[in-house]
C-alpha positions as CSV (number, residue, x, y, z in Angstrom):
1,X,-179.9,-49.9,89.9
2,X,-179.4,-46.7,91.8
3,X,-180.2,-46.2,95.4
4,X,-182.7,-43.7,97.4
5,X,-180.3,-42.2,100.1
6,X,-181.7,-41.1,103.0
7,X,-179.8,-39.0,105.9
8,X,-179.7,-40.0,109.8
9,X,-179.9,-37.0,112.2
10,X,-176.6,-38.4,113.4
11,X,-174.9,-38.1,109.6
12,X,-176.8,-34.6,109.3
13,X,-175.1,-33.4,112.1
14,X,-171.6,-34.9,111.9
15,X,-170.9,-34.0,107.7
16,X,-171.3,-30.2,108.8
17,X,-168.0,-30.5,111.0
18,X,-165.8,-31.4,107.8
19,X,-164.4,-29.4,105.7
20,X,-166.1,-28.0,102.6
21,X,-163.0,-30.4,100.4
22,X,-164.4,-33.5,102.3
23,X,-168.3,-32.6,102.1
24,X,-167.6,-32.6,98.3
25,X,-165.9,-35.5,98.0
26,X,-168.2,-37.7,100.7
27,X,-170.9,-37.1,98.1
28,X,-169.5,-37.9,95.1
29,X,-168.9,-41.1,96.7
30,X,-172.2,-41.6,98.0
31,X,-173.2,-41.2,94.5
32,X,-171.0,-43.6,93.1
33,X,-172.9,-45.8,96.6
34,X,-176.1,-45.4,95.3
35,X,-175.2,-46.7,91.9
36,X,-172.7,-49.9,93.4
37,X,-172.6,-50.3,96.9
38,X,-169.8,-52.6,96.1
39,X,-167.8,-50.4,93.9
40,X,-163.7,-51.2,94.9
41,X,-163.1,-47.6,95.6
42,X,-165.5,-47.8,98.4
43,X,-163.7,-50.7,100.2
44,X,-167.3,-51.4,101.7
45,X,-166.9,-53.5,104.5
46,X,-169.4,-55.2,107.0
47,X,-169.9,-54.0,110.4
48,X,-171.9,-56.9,112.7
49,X,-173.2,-54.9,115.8
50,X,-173.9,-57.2,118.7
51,X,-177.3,-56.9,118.7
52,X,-176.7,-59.0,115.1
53,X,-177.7,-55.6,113.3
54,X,-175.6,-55.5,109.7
55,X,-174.2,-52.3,109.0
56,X,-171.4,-51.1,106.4
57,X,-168.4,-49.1,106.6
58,X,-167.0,-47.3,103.2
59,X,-164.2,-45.3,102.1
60,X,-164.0,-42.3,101.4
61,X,-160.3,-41.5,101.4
62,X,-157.7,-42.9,103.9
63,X,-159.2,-41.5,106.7
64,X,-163.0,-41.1,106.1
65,X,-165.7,-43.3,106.6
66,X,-169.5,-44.2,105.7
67,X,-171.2,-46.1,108.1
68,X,-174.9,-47.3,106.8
69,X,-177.3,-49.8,106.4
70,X,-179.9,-50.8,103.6
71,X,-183.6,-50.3,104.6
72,X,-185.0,-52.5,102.0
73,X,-183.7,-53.0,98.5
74,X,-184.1,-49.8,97.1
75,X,-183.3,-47.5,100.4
76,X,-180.0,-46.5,102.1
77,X,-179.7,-45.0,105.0
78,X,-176.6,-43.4,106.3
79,X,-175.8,-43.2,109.8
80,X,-172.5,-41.8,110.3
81,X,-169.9,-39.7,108.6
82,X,-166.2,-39.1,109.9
83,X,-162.6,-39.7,110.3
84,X,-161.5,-43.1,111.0
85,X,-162.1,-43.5,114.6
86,X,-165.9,-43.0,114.2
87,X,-165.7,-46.9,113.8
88,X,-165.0,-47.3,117.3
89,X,-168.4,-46.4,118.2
90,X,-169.8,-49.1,116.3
């Protein structure tokens, strides 16, 4: 089953400032999201904010990250793309 993704503002904005290399290869891993969120080359991991929201980190290399949410079962919606340290704000 593949995915609808849908872009935050927030992942809008932030995939602009990466290199044109690392905007290709985010997608083709979002791709590869939409058709297995659980793919092992994602390393998808959860994310429990305190206000007991679940959200999801994935790779996209060593130092990239996804950070999304499902909205229902057919929807994702990502939030956040960036170097590692993006984490720290969730």
């Amino acid at each position: 089953m593949n995915h609808n993704v849908i872009y935050s503002n927030t992942f809008s904005n932030e995939i602009i400032k990466l290199s044109r290399k690392y905007q290709n290869l985010v997608f083709k891993k979002i791709q590869i999201l939409r058709a297995n969120p659980k793919h092992p080359s994602l390393r998808t991991k959860k994310l429990i904010r305190a206000n007991n929201e679940t959200l999801f980190e994935s790779s996209v290399n060593m130092d990239i990250r996804l950070v999304w949410r499902y909205e229902d079962d057919k929807i994702i919606l990502m939030l956040d793309v960036g170097h590692h340290d993006i984490l720290k704000k969730y």
